[in-house]
C-alpha positions as CSV (number, residue, x, y, z in Angstrom):
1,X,0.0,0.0,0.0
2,X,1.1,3.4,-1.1
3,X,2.5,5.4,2.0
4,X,1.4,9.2,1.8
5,X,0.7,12.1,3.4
6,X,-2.0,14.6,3.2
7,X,-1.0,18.6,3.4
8,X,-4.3,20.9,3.3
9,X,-4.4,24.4,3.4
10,X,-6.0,27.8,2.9
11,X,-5.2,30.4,0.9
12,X,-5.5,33.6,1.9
13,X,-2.9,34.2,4.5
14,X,-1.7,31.0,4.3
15,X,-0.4,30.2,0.7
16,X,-1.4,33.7,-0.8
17,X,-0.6,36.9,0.9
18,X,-3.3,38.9,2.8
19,X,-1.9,41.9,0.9
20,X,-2.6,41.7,-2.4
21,X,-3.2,37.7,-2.9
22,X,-0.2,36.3,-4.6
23,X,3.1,35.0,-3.4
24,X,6.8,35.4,-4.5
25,X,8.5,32.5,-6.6
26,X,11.3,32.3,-4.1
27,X,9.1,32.3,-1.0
28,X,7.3,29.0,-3.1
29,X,10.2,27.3,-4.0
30,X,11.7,27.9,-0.4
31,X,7.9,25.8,0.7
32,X,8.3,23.3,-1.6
33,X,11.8,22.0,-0.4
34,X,10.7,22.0,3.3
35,X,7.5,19.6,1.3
36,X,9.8,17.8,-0.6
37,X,12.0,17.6,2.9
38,X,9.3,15.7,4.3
39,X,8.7,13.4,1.9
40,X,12.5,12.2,2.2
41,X,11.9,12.0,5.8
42,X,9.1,10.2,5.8
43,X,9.4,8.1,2.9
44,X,5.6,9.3,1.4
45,X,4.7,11.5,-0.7
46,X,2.9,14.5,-0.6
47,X,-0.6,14.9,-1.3
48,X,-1.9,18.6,-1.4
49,X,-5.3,20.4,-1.5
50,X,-6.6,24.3,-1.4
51,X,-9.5,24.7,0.6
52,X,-10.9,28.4,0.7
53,X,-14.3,30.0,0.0
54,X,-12.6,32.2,-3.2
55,X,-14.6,31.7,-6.1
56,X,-13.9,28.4,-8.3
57,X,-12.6,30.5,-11.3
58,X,-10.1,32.4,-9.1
59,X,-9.1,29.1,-7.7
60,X,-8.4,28.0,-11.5
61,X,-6.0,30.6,-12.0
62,X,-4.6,29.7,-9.0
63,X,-3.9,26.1,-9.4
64,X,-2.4,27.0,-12.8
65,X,0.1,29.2,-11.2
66,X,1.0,26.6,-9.0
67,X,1.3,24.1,-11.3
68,X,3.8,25.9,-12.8
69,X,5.8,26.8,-9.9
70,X,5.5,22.8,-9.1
71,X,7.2,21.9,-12.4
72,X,9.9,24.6,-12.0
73,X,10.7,23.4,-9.0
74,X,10.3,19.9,-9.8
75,X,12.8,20.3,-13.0
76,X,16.0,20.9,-10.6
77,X,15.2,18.0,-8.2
78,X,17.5,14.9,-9.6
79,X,15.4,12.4,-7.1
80,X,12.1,11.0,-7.9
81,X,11.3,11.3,-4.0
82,X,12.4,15.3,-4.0
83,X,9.7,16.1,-6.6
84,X,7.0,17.5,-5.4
85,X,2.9,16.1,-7.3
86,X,0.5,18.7,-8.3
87,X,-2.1,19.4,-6.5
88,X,-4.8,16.7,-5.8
89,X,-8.1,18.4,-5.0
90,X,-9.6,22.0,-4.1
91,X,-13.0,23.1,-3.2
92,X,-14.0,26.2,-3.9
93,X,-17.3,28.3,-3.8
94,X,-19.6,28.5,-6.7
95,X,-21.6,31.0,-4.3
96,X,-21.2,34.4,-3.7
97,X,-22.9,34.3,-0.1
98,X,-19.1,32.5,0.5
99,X,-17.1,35.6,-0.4
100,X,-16.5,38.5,2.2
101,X,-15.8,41.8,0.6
102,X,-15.7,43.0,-2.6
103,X,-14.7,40.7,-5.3
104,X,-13.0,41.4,-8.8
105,X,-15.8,40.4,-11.3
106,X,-14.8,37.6,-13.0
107,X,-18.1,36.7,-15.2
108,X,-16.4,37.2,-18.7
109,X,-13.8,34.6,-17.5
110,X,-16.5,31.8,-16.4
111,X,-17.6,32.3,-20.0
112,X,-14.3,31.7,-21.9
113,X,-11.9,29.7,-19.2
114,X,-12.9,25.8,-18.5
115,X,-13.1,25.1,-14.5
116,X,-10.0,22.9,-13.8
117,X,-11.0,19.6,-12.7
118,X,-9.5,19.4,-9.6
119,X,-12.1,21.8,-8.1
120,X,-15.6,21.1,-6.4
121,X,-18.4,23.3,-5.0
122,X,-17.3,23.9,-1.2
123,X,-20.5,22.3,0.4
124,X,-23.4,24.8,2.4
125,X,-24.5,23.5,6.0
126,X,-27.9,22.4,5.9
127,X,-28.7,24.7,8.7
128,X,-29.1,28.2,6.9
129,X,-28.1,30.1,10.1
130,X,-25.1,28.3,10.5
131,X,-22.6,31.4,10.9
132,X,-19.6,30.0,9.6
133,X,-20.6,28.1,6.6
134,X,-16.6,28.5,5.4
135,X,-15.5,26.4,8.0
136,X,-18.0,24.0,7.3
137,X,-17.1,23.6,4.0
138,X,-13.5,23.0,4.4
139,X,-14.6,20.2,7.4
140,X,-16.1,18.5,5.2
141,X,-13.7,18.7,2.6
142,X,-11.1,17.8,4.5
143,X,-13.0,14.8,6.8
144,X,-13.9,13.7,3.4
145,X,-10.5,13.2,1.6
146,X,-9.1,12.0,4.4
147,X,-11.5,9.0,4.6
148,X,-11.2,8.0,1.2
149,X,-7.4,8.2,1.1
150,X,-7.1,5.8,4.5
151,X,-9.4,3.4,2.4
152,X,-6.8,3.7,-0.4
153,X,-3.3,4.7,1.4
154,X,-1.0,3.9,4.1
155,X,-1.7,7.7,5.5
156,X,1.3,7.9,7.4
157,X,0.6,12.5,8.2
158,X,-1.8,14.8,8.1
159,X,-1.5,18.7,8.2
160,X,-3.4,21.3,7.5
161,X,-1.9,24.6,7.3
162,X,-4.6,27.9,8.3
163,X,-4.7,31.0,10.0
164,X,-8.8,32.0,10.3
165,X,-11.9,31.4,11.8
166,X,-13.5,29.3,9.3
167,X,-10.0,27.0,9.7
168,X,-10.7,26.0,13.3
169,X,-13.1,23.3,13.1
170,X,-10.6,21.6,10.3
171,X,-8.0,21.9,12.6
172,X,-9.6,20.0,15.1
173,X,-10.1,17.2,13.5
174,X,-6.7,17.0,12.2
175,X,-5.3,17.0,15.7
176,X,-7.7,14.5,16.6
177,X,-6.1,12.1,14.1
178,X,-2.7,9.9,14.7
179,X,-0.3,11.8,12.6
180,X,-1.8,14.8,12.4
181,X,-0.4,18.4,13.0
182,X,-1.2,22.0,12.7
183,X,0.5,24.7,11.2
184,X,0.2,28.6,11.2
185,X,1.7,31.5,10.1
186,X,2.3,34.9,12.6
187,X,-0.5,36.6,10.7
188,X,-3.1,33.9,12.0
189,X,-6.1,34.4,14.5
190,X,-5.1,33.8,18.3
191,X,-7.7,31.0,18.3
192,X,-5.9,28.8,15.5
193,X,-2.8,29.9,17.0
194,X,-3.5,28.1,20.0
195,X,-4.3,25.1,18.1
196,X,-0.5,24.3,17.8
197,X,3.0,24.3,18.5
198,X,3.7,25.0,15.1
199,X,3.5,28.8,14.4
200,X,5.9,30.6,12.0
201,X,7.6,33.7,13.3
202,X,6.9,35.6,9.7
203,X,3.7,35.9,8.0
204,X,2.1,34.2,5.2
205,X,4.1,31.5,3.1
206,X,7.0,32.4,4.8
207,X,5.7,31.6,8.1
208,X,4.3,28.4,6.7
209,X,7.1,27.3,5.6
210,X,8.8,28.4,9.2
211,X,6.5,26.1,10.9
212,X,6.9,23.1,8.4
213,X,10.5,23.5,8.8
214,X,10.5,23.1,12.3
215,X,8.1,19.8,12.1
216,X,10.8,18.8,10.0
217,X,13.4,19.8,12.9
218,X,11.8,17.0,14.6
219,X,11.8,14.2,12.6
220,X,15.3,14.6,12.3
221,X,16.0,14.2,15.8
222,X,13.5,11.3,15.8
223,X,15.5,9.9,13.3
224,X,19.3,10.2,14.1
225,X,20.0,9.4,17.2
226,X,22.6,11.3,17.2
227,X,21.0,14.5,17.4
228,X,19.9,16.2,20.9
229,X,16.9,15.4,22.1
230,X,13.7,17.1,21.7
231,X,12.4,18.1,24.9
232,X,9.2,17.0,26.7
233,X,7.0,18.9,24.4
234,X,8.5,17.6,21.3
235,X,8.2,13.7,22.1
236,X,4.4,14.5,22.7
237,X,4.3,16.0,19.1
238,X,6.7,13.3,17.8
239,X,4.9,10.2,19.6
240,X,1.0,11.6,17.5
C-alpha cells in the first residue's frame, strides 16, 4: 500500500498573501523543499489540496500558477522522492454568499476559461443560520478526503496549514487524528494559533514554511540518534 501524506491548506494568509493575494517564486520554492523535505523524511509523498471559500474561477488561475511553480521546481530535483505532485483536489465556492468583501468580477472569465477539474463546490451547512458556513465547507472537505485516502493509502501525516476562523473546526479534526499536525503562520487568528505548536515567526508562506521547517526539525532528531533530544514537548508532538 502506497504510503502518503496529506497537506491541506488555505489560501488567503496562508499560501497567498493577505496583501494583495499572490506569493513570490522564491518564498514558493523555499515551501516546496521544506514539502519535498518531508517526503524524504518520511518516505511518502505528498498529497496537497486548497481549501478556501474564493470563487472556483479564481481558484483556477490559482492552481495554474501553482502548477507551474511545481514543475519549476520539480525540474532541478534529480530524485524522484524530491519532486513534489500537483495538487490533488480543491474546493472552492460557486456561491457568492461565500465571499466576504468586494470581489474582482470575474463573469467574462466563467464564460471563456474551462473550470480545472480538480475543483468542487465547497459544500453549504444544511442549517441556513449556521454562521460560519466556510468552516464548514472546508470540514467536510477535508473529513472527506481524508476518509477516502485511508481506504486507499497507508496515511502515514496529516497537516493542514490555516490561520482564520473558518480553519478551526478543520484543525480540530486533524489534531484529533494519529499523525496529524497543525500549522500557522504569525498573521493567523489567536484562536488557531493556539491550536499548535507550530507557528511561523513571519507571516504568510513564509511563516508556513517556518513552521513546516520546524516539524521537519523534529523528525530529524526522531530519526538520528545522534541529534539532541527534543524536549518533553516535542516527544508528545513526535509520539501523534
Amino acid at each position: 500500500m502506497e504510503k502518503i501524506i496529506l497537506l491541506y491548506s488555505d489560501l488567503e494568509g496562508t499560501i497567498l498573501r493577505e496583501s494583495d493575494s499572490k506569493y513570490d517564486d522564491t518564498d514558493m520554492y523555499n515551501f516546496l523543499k521544506q514539502v519535498s523535505r518531508l517526503q524524504e523524511l518520511m518516505n511518502a509523498k505528498v498529497r496537497m489540496h486548497i481549501v478556501s471559500p474564493i470563487s472556483q474561477n479564481q481558484m483556477t488561475d490559482i492552481l495554474e500558477k501553482l502548477d507551474q511553480s511545481f514543475t519549476n521546481f520539480n525540474r532541478l530535483q534529480k530524485e524522484p522522492i524530491k519532486k513534489i505532485r500537483f495538487i490533488e483536489g480543491a474546493a472552492a465556492s460557486s456561491k457568492d454568499e461565500f465571499v466576504a468583501g468586494p470581489q474582482q468580477d470575474f463573469m467574462f472569465n466563467r464564460f471563456v476559461k474551462k473550470m480545472d477539474s480538480r475543483i468542487i463546490d465547497l459544500k453549504r451547512p444544511g442549517n441556513p443560520d449556521d454562521k460560519n458556513p466556510a468552516g464548514f465547507g472546508k470540514l467536510n472537505y477535508v473529513k472527506s478526503w481524508t476518509a477516502m485516502a485511508e481506504d486507499r493509502y497507508d496515511v502515514a501525516m496529516i497537516i493542514y496549514c490555516g490561520n482564520g476562523m473558518n480553519d478551526l473546526a478543520s484543525m480540530d479534526y486533524v489534531n484529533s487524528k494519529k499523525g496529524g499536525f497543525v500549522i500557522c503562520p504569525d498573521n493567523s487568528r489567536q484562536k488557531a494559533k493556539a491550536k499548535t505548536k507550530f507557528v511561523g515567526r513571519k507571516t504568510d508562506l513564509q511563516g508556513l514554511t517556518e513552521g513546516l521547517a520546524n516539524l521537519n526539525k523534529l523528525l530529524e532528531k526522531r530519526l538520528d540518534p545522534n541529534k539532541e533530544e527534543p524536549d518533553d514537548n516535542d516527544q508528545q508532538l513526535l509520539s501523534k
